[in-house]
Wavefront OBJ file of the C-alpha trace (Angstrom):
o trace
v -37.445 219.761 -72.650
v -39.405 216.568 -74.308
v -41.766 215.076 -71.677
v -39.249 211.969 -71.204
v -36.328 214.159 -70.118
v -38.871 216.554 -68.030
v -40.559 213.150 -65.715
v -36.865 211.564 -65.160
v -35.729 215.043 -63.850
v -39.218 215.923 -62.155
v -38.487 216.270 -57.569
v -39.650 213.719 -55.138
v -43.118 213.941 -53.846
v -42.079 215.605 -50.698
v -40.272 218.677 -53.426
v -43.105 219.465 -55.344
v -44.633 222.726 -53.347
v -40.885 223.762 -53.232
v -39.934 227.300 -53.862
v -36.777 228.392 -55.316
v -35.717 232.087 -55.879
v -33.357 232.704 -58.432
v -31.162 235.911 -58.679
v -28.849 236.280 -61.815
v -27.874 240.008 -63.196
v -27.899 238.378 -66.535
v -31.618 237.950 -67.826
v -30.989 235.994 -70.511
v -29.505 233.070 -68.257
v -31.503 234.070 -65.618
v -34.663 233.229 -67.750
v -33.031 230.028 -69.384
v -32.302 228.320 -65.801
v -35.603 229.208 -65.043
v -37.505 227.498 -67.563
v -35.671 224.335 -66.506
v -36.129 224.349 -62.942
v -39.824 225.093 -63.920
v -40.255 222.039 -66.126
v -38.753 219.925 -63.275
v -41.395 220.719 -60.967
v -40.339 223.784 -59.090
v -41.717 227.056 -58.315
v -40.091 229.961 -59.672
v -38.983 232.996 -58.716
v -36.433 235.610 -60.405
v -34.536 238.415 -59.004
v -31.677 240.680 -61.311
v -30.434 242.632 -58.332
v -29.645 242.175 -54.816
v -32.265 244.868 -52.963
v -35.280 243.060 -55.008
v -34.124 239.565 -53.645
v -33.837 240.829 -50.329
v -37.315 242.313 -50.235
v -38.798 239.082 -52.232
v -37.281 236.761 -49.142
v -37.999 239.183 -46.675
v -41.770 239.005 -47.880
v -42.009 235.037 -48.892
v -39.101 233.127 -47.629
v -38.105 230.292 -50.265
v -36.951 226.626 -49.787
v -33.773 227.405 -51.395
v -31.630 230.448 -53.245
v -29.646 230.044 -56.226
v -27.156 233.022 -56.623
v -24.834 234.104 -59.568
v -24.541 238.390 -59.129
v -21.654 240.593 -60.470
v -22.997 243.811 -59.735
v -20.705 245.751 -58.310
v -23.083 247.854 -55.536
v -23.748 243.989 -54.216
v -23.071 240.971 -55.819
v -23.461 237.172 -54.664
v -21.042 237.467 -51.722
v -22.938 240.210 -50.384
v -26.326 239.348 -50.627
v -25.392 236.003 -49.373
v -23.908 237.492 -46.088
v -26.792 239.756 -45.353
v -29.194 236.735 -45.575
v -27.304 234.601 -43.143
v -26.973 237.718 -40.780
v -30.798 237.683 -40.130
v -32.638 235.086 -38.183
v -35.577 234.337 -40.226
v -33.335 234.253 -43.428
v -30.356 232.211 -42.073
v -31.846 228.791 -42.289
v -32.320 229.003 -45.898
v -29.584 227.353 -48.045
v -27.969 229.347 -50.303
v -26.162 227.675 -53.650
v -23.791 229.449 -55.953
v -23.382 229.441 -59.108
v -19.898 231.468 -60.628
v -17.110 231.799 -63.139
v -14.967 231.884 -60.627
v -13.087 228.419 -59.603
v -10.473 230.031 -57.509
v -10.074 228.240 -54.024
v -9.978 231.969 -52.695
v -13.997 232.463 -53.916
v -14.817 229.010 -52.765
v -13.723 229.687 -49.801
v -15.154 233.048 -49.265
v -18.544 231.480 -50.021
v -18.489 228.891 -47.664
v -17.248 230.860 -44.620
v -20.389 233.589 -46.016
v -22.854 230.516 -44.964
v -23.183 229.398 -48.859
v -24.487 225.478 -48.579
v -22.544 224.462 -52.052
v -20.955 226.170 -54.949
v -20.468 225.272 -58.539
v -18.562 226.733 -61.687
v -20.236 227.347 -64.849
v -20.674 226.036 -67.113
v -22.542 222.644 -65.185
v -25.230 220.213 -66.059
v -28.530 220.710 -65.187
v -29.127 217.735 -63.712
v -26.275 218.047 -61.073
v -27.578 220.943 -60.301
v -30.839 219.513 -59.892
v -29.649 216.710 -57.501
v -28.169 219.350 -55.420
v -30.680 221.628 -55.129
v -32.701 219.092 -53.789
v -30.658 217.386 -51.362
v -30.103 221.048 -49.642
v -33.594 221.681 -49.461
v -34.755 218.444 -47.983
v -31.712 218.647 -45.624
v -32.985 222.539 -44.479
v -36.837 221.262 -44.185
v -34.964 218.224 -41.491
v -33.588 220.847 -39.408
v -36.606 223.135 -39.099
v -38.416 220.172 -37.886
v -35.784 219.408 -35.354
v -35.738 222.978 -34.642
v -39.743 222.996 -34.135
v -39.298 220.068 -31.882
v -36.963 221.829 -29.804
v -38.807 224.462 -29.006
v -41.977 222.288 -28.151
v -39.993 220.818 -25.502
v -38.323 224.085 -24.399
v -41.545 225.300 -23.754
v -42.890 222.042 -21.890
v -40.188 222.073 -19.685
v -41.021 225.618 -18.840
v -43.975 224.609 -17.987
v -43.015 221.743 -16.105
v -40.771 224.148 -13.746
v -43.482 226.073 -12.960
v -45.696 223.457 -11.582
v -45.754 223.611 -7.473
v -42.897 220.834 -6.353
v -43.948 218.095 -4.094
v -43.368 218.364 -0.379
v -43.060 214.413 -0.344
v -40.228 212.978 -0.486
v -39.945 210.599 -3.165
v -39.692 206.678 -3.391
v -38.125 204.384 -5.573
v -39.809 201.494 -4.489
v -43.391 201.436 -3.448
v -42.354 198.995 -1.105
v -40.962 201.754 0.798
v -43.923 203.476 1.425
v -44.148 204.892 5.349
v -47.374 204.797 6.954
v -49.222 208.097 7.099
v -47.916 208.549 3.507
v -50.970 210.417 1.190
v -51.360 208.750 -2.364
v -52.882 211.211 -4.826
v -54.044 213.494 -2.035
v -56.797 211.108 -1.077
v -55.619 207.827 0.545
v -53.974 208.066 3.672
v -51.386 204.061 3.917
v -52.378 202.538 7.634
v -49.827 199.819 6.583
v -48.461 196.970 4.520
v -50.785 194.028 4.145
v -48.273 192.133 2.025
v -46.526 191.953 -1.578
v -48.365 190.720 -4.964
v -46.875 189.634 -8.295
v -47.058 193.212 -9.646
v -47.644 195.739 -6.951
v -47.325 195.886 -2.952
v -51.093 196.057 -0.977
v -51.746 199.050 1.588
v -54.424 199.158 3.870
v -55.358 202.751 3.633
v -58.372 205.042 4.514
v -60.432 207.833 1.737
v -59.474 210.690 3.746
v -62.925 212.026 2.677
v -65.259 209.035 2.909
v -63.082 207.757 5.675
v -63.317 204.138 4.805
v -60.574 201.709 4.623
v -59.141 200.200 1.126
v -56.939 197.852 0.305
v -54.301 199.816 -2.177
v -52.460 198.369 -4.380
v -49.612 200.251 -5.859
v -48.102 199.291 -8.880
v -44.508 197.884 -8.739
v -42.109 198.112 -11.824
v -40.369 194.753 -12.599
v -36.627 194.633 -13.894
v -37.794 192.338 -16.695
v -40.398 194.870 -18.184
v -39.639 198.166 -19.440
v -42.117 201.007 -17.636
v -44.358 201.331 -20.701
v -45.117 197.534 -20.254
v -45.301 197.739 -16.424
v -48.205 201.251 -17.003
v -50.262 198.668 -19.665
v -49.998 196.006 -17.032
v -50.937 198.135 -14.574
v -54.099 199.778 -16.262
v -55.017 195.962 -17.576
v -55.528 194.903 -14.485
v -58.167 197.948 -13.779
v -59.806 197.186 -17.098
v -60.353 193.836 -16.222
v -61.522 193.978 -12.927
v -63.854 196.898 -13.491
v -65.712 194.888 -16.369
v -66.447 191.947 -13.727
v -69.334 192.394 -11.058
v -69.565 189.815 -9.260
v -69.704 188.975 -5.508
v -66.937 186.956 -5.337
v -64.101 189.022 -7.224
v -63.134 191.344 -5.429
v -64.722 194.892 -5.830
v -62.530 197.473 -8.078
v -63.237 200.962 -6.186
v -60.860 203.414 -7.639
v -57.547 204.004 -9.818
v -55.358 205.991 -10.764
v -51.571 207.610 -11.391
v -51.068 210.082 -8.327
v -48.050 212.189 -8.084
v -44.539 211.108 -8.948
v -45.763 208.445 -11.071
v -47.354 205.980 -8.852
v -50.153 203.952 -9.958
v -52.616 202.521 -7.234
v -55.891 200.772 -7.548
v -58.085 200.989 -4.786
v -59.860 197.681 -3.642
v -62.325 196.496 -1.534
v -60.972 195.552 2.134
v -60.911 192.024 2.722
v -60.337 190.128 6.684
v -59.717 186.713 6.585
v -57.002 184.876 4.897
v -56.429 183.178 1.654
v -56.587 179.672 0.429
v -53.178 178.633 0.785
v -53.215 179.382 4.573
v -55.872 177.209 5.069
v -54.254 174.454 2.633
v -50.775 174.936 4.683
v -53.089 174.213 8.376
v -54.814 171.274 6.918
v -53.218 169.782 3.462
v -56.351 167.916 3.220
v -60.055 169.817 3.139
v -63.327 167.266 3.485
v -65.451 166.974 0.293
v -68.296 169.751 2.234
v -65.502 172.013 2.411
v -63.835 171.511 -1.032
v -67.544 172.550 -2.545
v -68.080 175.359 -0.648
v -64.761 177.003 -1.813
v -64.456 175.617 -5.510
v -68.542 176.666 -6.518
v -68.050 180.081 -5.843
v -64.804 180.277 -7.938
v -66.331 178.201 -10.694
v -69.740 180.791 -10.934
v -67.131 184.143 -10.664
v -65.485 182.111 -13.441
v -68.215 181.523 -15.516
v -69.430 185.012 -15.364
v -65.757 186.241 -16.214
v -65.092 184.060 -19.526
v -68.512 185.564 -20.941
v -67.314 189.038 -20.355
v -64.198 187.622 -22.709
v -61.932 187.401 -19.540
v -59.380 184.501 -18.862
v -58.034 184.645 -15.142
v -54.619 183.224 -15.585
v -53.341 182.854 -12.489
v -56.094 180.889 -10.477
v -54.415 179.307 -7.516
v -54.894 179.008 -3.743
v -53.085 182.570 -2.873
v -55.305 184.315 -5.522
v -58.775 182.321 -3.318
v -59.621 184.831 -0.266
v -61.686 183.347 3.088
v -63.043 186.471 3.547
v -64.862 186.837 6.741
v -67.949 189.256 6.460
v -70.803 190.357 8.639
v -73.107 187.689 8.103
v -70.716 185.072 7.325
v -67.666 183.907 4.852
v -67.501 184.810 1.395
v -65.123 183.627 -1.020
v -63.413 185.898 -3.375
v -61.140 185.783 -6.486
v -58.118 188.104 -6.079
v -55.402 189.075 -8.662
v -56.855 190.143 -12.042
v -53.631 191.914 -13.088
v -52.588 189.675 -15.648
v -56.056 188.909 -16.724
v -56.506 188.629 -20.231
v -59.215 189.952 -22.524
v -59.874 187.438 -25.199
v -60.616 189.047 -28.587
v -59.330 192.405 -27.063
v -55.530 193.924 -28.719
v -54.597 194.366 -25.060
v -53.006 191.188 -24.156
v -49.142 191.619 -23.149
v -48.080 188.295 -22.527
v -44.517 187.202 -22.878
v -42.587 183.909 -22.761
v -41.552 183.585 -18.792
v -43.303 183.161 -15.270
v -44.675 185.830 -13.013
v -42.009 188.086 -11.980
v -39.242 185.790 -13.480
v -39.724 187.195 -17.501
v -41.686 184.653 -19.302
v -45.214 183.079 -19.399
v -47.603 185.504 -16.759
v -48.646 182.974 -14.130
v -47.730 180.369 -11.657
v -46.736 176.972 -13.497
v -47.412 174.462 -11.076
v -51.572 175.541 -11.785
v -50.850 176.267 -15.465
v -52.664 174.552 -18.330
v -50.157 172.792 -20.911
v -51.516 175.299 -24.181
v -50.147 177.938 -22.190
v -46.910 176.383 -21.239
v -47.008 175.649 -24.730
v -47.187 179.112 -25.847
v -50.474 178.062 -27.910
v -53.908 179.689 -27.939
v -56.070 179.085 -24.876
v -59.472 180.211 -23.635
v -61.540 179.729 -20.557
v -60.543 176.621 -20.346
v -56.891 176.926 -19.080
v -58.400 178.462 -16.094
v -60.625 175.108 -15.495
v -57.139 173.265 -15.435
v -56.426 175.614 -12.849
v -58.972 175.122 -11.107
v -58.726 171.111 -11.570
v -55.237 171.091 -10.095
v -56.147 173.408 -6.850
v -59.204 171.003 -6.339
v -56.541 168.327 -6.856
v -54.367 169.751 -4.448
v -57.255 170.328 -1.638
v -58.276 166.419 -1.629
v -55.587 164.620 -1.790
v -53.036 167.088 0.202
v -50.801 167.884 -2.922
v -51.005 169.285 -6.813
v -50.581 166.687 -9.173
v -47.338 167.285 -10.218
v -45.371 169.328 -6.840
v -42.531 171.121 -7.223
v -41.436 169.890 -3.914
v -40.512 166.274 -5.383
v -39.671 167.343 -9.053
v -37.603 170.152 -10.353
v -38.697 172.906 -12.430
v -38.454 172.304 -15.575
v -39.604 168.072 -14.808
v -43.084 169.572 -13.522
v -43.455 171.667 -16.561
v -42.628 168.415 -18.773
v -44.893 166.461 -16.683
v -48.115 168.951 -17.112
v -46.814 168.884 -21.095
v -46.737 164.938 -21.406
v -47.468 162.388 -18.016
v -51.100 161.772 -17.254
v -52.344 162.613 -14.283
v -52.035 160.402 -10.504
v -55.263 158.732 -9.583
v -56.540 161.267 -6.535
v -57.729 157.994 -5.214
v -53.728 156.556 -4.691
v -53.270 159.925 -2.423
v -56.768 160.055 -0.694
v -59.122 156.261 -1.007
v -62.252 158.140 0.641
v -62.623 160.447 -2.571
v -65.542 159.627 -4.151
v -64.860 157.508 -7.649
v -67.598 160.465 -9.356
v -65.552 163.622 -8.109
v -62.289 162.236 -8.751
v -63.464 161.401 -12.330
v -64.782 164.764 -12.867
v -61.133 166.166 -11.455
v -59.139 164.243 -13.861
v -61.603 165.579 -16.837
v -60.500 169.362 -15.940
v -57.048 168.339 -15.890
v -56.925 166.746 -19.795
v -54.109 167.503 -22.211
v -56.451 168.336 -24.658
v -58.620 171.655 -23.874
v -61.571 170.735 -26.085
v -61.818 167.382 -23.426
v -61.874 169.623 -20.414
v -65.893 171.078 -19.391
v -65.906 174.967 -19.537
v -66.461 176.845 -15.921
v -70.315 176.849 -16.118
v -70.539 173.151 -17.124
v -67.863 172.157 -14.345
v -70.398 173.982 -12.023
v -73.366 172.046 -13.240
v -71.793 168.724 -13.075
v -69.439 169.429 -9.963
v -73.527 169.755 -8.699
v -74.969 166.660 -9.742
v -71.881 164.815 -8.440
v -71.504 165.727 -4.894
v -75.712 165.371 -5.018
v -75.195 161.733 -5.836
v -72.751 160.927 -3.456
v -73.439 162.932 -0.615
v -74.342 160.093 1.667
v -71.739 159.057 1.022
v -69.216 161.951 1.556
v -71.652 162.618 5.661
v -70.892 158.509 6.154
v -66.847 158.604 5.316
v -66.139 161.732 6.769
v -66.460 161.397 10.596
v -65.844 163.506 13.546
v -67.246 166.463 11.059
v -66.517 170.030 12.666
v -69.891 172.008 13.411
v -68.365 174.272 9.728
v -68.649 170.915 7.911
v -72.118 170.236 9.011
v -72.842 173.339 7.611
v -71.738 173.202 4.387
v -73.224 169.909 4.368
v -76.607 171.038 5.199
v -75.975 173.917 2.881
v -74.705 172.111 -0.255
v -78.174 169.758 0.424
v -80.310 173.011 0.604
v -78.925 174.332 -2.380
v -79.356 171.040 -4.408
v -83.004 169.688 -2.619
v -84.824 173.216 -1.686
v -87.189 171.375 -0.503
v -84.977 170.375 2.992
v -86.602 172.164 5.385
v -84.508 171.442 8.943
v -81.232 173.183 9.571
v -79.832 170.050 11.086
v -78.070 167.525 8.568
v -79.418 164.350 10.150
v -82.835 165.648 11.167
v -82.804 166.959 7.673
v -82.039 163.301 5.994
v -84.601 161.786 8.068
v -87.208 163.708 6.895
v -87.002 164.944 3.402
v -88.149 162.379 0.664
v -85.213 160.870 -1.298
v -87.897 160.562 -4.066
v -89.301 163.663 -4.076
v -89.906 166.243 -6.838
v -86.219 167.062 -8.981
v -85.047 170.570 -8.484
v -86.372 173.752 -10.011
v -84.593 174.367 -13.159
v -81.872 176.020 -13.537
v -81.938 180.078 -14.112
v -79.292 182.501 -15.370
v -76.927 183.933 -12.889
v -77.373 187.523 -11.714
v -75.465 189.690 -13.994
v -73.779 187.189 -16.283
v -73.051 188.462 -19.767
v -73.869 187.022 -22.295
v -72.437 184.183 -24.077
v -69.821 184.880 -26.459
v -67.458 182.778 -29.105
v -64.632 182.506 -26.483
v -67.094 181.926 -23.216
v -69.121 178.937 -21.907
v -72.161 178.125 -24.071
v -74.373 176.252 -21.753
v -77.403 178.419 -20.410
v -78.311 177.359 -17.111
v -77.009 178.282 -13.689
v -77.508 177.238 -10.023
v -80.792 179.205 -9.014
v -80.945 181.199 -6.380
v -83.626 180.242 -3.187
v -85.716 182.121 -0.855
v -85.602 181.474 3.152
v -87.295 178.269 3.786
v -89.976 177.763 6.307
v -87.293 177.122 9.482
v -86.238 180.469 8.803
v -82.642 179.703 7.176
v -81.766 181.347 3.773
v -80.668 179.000 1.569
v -77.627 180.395 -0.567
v -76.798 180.947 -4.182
v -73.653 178.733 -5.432
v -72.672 182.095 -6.683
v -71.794 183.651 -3.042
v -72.331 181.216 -0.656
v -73.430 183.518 1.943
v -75.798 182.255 4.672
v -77.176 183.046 7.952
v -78.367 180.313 10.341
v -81.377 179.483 12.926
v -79.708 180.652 16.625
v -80.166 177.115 17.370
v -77.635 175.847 14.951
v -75.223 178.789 14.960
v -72.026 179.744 15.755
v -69.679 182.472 16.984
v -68.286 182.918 13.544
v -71.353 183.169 11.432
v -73.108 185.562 13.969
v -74.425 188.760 12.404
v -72.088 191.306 14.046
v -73.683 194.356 15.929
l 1 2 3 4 5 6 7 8 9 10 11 12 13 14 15 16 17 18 19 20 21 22 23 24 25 26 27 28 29 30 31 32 33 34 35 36 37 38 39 40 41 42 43 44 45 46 47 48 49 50 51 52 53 54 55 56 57 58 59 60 61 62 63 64 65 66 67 68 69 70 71 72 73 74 75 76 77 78 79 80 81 82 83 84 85 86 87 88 89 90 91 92 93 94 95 96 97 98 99 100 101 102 103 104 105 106 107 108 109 110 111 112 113 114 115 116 117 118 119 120 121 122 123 124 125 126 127 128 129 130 131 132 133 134 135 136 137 138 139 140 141 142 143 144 145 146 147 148 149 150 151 152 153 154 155 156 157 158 159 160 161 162 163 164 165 166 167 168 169 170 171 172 173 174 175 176 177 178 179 180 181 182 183 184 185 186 187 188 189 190 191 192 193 194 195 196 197 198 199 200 201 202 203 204 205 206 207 208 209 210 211 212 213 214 215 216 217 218 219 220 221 222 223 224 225 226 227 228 229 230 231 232 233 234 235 236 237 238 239 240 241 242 243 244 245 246 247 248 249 250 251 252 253 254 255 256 257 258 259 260 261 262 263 264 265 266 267 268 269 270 271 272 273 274 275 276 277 278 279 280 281 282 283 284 285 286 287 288 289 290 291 292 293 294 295 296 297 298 299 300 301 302 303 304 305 306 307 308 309 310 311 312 313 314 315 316 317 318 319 320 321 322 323 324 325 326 327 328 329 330 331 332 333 334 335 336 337 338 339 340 341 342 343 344 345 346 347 348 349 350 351 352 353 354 355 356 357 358 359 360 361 362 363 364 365 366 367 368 369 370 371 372 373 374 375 376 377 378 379 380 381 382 383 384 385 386 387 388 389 390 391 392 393 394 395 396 397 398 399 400 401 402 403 404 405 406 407 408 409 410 411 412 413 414 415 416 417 418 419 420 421 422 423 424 425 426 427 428 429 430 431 432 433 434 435 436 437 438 439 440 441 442 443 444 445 446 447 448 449 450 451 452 453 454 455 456 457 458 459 460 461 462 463 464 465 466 467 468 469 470 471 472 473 474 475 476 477 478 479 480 481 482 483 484 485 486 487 488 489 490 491 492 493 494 495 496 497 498 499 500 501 502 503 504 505 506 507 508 509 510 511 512 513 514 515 516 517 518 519 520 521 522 523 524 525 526 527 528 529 530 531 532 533 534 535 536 537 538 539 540 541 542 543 544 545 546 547 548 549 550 551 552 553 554 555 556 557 558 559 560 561 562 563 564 565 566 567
């Protein structure tokens, strides 16, 4: 064979370590057929009687047998049924070759386990084809039949493992109290439902101390390898923030039966929205105590590459500690790592199958579908400050539909705050509208909002003690606190003593440090480099907070029951 006619007829890659046994009584033929299969690419073995291909396949089973015997002690038929009557040989496909065209040998053949059968004289290259369509067709089924028995055998194994004495629940919902998740939290009860997962208050059986659980719900829209990535996102990116006000990732895990729980820190106190729903509108003092806390987790979060997604007043907690309240950023389930392949958002709304998040605080790039950095959580942030001065978002869903509000974040500019609520303060409400820009590259990131959000309320804070009156002894607080934090040099716990005696000229404030344990900025975080610094107790005795936690104690002449350090 010329090497033309030998590369047109040479097997498929796959065919190339293929071995075919031949077994022909006629050597001359034998050898011939040989030669050919050889030059094609084959390996080649030849057998003239029936006992020597026996032993040969016995020894080295081939890919593929190619039989044409007339001996009388056992010829093709024979040797054919003898193979198929042993296990290890059946699978191997068996071709004939013969003079014989009667329907009656054809027949024979087949019902023998023969995988084809054709008449001499033929043309190579049939055969060729044939050959190795059969073998490729037997390698298929061994690979099926390999696959089988993996999964035989893992299901034996899975039969063997000890069966639960739990009963089991569809929906984590359901979950009684008492219940044990992954043999170490004991459920005390339901604190309430989230986006993606229902919240226990449960107790480390060993540690005994009290967690908030959340177990993972499955959503109809998501199929449950999307719900497990959701589920372990939202451990990835909580663990990778520290910070004192997100809320503290303690454990996680898939227990059991397939339910996947993270275990939280336990918060008391209520959320955002609660407050917002008692009083639609919150003073300036009050505004600032919340929204710098949120904007320093924030900053800290977009230069570990994280985007929020979901900041709103549900996801804000009032959480009441020892020495006083501390406000914390819940929800980092459909947080998104920039720069990270682990981002699984879709088109729809939270829990509705589309965009992941709640539209009425949504930035227009992502109701766009577009790309979007730290900055769509600013807008979110812009519209809950919004919403906390003047007693409503910008756009409500309340007074417009659905899909109107969505249009209106897309397209209509903002409402003056000041049409809604005249005693804002031209500065803040200026600074609002700038978070709340079309345009992302218009908005400040989280650390400048900080900075300026700073520098504002310092400018107009006699202002803000002179419009708000009939303050609550919590708004004198923050007042005096927001004024310690800006002027360390106040040095009376009391707003007005403090006013009377500090010099409105005096020395500018210390520069500004880097926050505790921020990262690094990187290509999708804030770039400015300076933070609120953090003070040391003045000489009245009253520790001046950080903007990043806004914990304080206070003098026993100026406290109250709620701030009290508990026994």
């Amino acid at each position: 064979m010329n090497p033309s006619s030998r590369s047109q007829l040479a097997p498929s890659v796959d065919l190339r370590d293929a071995v075919i046994l031949l077994v022909d009584d006629d050597a001359e033929g034998a050898n011939k057929l040989a030669n050919q299969l050889k030059d094609a690419g084959f390996q080649l073995h030849i057998a003239h009687s029936g006992p020597q291909a026996k032993q040969f396949v016995f020894r080295t089973p081939p890919d593929g047998v190619i039989l044409d015997l007339k001996r009388a002690d056992m010829d093709s038929f024979e040797l054919c049924r003898q193979l198929k009557m042993t296990p290890q040989t059946r699978a191997i496909p068996v071709v004939f070759l013969s003079d014989r065209g009667d329907i009656a040998a054809k027949t024979r053949a087949f019902r023998l386990g023969a995988v084809d059968y054709m008449l001499r004289p033929f043309e190579f290259e049939e055969l060729l084809v044939r050959v190795e369509h059969h073998i490729r067709n037997s390698r298929k089924l061994k690979d099926l039949e390999r696959e089988k028995a993996e999964l035989t055998k893992e299901n034996k194994e899975l039969k063997k493992e000890k069966p639960s004495n739990q009963p089991v629940y569809t929906n984590p919902a359901d979950l009684p109290s008492g219940f044990l998740v992954d043999g170490k939290y004991r459920l005390d009860g339901r604190i309430g439902l989230g986006g993606f997962g229902v919240v226990y208050k449960a107790t480390h059986i060993q540690l005994q101390r009290q967690v908030a659980l959340k177990i993972f719900r499955s959503l109809g829209n998501l199929s449950s390898e999307e719900a497990l990535k959701r589920f372990r996102q939202e451990g990835t990116s909580a663990s990778r923030l520290n910070h004192p006000n997100a809320v503290a990732m303690l454990d996680s895990g898939i227990a059991p039966g397939g339910i996947p729980y993270l275990a939280m820190e336990l918060l008391v106190g209520r959320t955002l929205a609660d407050e917002l729903r008692d009083k639609p509108i919150l003073p300036l003092s009050r505004c600032i105590q919340i929204i710098l806390p949120i904007c320093d987790v924030l900053v800290e979060a977009h230069a570990a590459t994280i985007v929020h997604r979901d900041i709103k007043p549900e996801n804000v907690f009032l959480h009441r500690a020892r020495f006083g309240e501390v406000i914390k950023v819940l929800d980092f389930g459909i947080a998104k790592l920039i720069g990270a392949d682990v981002d699984t958002e879709r088109p729809a709304m939270t829990g509705g199958g589309g965009i992941l998040g709640t539209p009425t605080y949504m930035a227009p790039e992502r109701l766009r579908h577009g790309p979007y950095d730290g900055r769509s959580d600013v807008y979110s942030v812009g519209v809950m400050l919004y919403q906390m001065l003047c007693g409503r978002p910008p756009f409500p869903t309340e007074t417009n539909g659905f899909l109107e509000m969505v249009l209106n974040h897309l397209n209509e500019p903002v409402p003056p705050m000041r049409k809604w609520n005249p005693l804002i303060p031209e500065p803040v409400a200026t600074l609002v509208m700038r978070t709340l820009e079309k345009d992302p590259s218009l908005r400040p990131t989280a650390r400048e909002l900080l900075t300026e959000l700073v520098q504002v309320v310092r400018r107009t804070l006699g202002n803000v003690e002179n419009s708000e009156t009939n303050n609550s002894p919590r708004t004198e607080e923050a007042l005096f606190l927001l004024r310690g934090d800006l002027a360390p040099s106040v040095r009376s716990p009391h707003p007005h003593k403090s006013s009377q005696s500090s010099n409105p000229a005096g020395p500018p404030p210390a520069p500004p440090a880097p926050s505790r344990g921020s990262s690094p900025p990187s290509g999708h975080a804030d770039t400015m480099e300076n933070k609120l610094p953090e003070f040391q107790p003045n000489d009245s005795g009253v520790l001046l907070p950080t903007a990043a936690t806004m914990e304080f104690r206070l003098p026993s002449s100026h406290s109250h029951d709620r701030h009290k350090p508990q026994s």
